[in-house]
N, C-alpha and C positions, 0 to 999 in steps of 0.2 A: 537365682541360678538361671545363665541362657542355655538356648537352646545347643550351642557346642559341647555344652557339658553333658551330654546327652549322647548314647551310642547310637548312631545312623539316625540320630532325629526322633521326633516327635510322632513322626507318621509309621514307625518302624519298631521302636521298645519306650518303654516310659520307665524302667530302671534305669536308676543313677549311675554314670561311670563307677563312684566308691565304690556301692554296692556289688559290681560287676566282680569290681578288682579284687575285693575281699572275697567272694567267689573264688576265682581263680587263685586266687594265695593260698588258701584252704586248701581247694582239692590238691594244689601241687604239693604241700607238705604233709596231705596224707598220703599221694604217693611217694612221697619221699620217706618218710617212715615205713609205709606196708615193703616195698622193697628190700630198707631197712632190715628187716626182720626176715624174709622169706633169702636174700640173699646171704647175708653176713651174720645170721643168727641172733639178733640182738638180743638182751632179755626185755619179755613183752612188758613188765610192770617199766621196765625204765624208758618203752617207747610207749605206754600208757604215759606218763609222765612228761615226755616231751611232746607230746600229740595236743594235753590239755596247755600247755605253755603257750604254745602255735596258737592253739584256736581262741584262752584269751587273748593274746598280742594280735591278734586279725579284730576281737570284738570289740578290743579296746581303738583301734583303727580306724574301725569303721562308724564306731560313735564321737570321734573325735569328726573326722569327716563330714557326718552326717550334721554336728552342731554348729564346722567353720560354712556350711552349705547354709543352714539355719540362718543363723548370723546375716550373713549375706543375702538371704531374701526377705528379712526382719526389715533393715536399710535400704533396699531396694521399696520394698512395701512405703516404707516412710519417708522415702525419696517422692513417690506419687501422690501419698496425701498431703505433704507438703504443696508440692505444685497444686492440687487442686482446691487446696484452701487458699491460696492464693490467687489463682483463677478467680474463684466465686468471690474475694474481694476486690477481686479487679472489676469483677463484671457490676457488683455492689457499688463501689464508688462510683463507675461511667453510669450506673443508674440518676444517684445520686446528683451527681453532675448537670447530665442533662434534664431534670427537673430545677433546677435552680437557673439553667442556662432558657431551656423553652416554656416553662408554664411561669418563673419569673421575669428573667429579662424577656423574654418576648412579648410577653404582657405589655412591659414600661414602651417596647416598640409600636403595641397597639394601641395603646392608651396616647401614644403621643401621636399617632397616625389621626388617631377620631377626634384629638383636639385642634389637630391644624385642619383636618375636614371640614369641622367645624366652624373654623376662622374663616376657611375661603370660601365654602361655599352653603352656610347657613345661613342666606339670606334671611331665612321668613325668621329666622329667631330672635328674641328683641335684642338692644344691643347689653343690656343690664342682665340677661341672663345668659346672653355669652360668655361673657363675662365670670359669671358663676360657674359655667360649665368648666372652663377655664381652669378657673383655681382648683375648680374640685380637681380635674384631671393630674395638674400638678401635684396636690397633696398626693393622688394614688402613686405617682411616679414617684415622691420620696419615700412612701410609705413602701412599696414593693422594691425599690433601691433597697434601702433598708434592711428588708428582711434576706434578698437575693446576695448583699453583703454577709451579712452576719452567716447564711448558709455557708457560701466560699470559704469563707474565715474557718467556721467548724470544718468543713470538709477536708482543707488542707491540715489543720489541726490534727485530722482522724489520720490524715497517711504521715505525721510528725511521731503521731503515738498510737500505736494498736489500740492501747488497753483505751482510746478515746472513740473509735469506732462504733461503740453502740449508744453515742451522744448524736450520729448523724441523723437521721430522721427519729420521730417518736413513733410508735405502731396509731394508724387513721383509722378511726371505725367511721359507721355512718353518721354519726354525732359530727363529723366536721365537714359532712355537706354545703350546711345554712353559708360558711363563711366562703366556701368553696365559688358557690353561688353567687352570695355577694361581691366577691370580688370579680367574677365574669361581667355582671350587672354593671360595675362599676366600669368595665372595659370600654360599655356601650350595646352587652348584647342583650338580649328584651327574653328573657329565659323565663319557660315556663316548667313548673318540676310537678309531676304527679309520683306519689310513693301507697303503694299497697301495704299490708301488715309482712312487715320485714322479722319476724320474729326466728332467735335458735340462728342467725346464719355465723356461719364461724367468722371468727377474729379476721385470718387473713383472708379471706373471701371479701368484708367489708372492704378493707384496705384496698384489695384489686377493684373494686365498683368504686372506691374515694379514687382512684388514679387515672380508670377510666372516664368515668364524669371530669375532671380536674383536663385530662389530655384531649376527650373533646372540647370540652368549649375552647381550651386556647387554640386547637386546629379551627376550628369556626372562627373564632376573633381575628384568627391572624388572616385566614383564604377567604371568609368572608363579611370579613366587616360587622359593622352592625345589626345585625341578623336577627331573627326569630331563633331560638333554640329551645328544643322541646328535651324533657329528662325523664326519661321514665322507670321506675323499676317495681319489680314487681317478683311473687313468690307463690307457686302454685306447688303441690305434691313433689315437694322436696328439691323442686328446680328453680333457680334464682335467675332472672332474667334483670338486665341491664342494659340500659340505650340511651345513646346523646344523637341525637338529630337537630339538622340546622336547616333555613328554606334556601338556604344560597347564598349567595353573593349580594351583598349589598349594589347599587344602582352607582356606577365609576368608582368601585373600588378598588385599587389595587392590592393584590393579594401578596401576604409579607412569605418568604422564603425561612423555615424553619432549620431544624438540625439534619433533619432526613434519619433520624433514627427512633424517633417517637413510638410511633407502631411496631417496633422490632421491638425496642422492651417492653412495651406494653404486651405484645403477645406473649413474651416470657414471663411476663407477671403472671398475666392471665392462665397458661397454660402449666405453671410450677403448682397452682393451687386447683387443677384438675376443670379448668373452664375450657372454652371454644369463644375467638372473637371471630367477626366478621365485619369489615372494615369496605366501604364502598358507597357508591351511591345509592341514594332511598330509590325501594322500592315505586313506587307514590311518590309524583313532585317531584320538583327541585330540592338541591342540596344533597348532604354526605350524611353518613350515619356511621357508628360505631356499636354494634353488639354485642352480648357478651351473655352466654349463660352457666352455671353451675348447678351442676350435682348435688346437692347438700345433705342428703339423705331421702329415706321414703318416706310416704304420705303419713 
């Protein structure tokens, strides 16, 4: 029901036009009967009779009224949550997306940046382990090809078929750091990880600390090269703390240019599951940092 249907607005009465009208139909055919009877004499049982005729044909009116009103804010109601389960799949998939587009393919752009680094200006490394580096760099390129394919493949699948949209990612706890890690390592970055007794932290709490560890390092990899990266996490009196810190920029690196919306879903991870990030430069030193802490209950 809008706001027209409404006498003088919203600011003024919050009775329904029906209800008004039925008001008014009412009182008019009871004076239309009491007249009835004081002028023209009617007999009272037969304007008793017609008085109740009136007043159900006004309550049958008014409930007809009241249910095409219904009705119509039932479909309005369901016109909204349609739009916004659609929304939240859209915002879903440009998640989706951009993880497969910046911590995949931008990987294969760093992995291929630190192999031709490599080439030109790794003098002091022998030429037989150039060589190695090489290949290996190449295997990770097909190897993250690979998976960056197969994601696209599902993703576009997921928007073919709804009922395939909970094949697009699997729920990440902290069990899939190690590979997380190692495949940073593998980029070229020299990552160091300290972890505290992580015990009781919820499901999707882990998953936002796998995304934010996973989106720093490829912010490191890609802005600074081969770097030092340090991972910290930790859990004191029901607050879970999370941090990727990097010492800078590697010595003539150029720094690769991402999606520019990394940090915008990452805050909406972060902040959908009741955290705070903070995203800037380290305190201490060179380099960038990514924070993150949670709530998770008390001590």
């Amino acid at each position: 029901m809008n706001v027209s249907e409404y006498d003088g607005g919203m600011s003024t009465s919050l009775v329904p036009v029906p209800i008004k009208r039925s008001i008014l139909v009412g009182f008019l055919a009871l004076l239309v009967v009491v007249l009835g009877v004081l002028i023209f004499g009617v007999n009272p049982l037969y304007v008793a009779g017609v008085l109740l005729l009136v007043t159900l044909s006004v309550v049958l009116w008014v409930l007809i009224q009241v249910r095409r009103d219904k009705l119509q804010l039932m479909s309005e109601v369901h016109s909204l949550e349609t739009s916004a389960i659609l929304l939240t799949e859209r915002v879903r998939v440009a998640r989706e997306v951009h993880d497969l587009v910046s911590h995949g393919l931008g990987m294969i752009t760093v992995r291929a940046s630190s192999a031709s680094y490599l080439a030109t200006q790794g003098h002091g490394v022998s030429l037989s382990n150039r060589e190695d580096e090489l290949l290996a760099a190449l295997a990770d390129i097909e190897r993250v090809s690979r998976e960056a394919t197969g994601g696209l493949r599902q993703t576009i699948l997921s928007l073919r078929d709804p009922d395939e949209g909970a094949w697009l990612t699997p729920v990440e706890t902290l069990a899939a750091l190690p590979d997380v890690l190692r495949a940073a390592q593998a980029a070229g970055l020299v990552v160091t990880y300290h972890a505290g007794e992580m015990s009781e932290v919820p499901v999707a709490v882990q998953t936002a600390i796998v995304v934010l560890v996973r989106e720093g390092l490829a912010n490191a990899a890609r802005h600074a090269g081969p770097t030092d990266v340090t991972v910290v996490l930790s859990q004191e009196e029901g607050v879970v703390k999370a941090c990727v810190k990097d010492s800078g920029p590697s010595e003539d690196w150029q720094a690769k240019s991402g999606t520019g919306h990394g940090l915008i879903g990452l805050r909406e991870r972060i902040t959908a599951v009741g955290g705070s990030l903070h995203a800037g430069p380290r305190d201490e030193g060179r380099g960038y940092e990514l924070k993150a802490i949670f709530t998770v209950g008390g001590a």
